[in-house]
C-alpha positions, 0 to 999 in steps of 0.5 A: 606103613599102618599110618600110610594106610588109614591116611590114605582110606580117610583121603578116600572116604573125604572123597567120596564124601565131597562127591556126594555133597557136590551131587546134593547141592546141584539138584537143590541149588541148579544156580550153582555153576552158573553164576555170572563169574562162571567163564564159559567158552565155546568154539566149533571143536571145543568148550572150556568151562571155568566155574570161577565164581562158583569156586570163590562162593564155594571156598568162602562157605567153607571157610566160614564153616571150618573157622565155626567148627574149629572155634567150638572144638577148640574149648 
């Protein structure tokens, strides 16, 4: 139950840590969310907004970074 418990608070903390980032990188980077992916329809009593292409440039970053972290831990 101890395990269960430290899973879920570091889930948590990741969280919140990757609400914070996502808060500084649209104040230094206002592109963000708005490239020319990004599928944005908007009707009278709706607006569906799908960053698509955000999420792809987003995703590879990240790989990117993990696979860099991941080969200097691994020596």
């Amino acid at each position: 139950m101890v395990d269960l418990a430290r899973i879920l608070i570091i889930i948590g903390l990741a969280i919140a840590f990757a609400g914070f980032v996502i808060l500084i990188a649209v104040r230094y980077f206002p592109w963000l969310g708005n490239l020319p992916g990004d599928i944005r329809v908007e009707g009278r009593n709706f607006r569906i907004y799908f960053p698509l292409a955000t999420m792809l440039l987003i995703s590879i970053l990240g790989t990117i970074i993990l696979n860099i972290v991941i080969r200097i831990f691994r020596r």
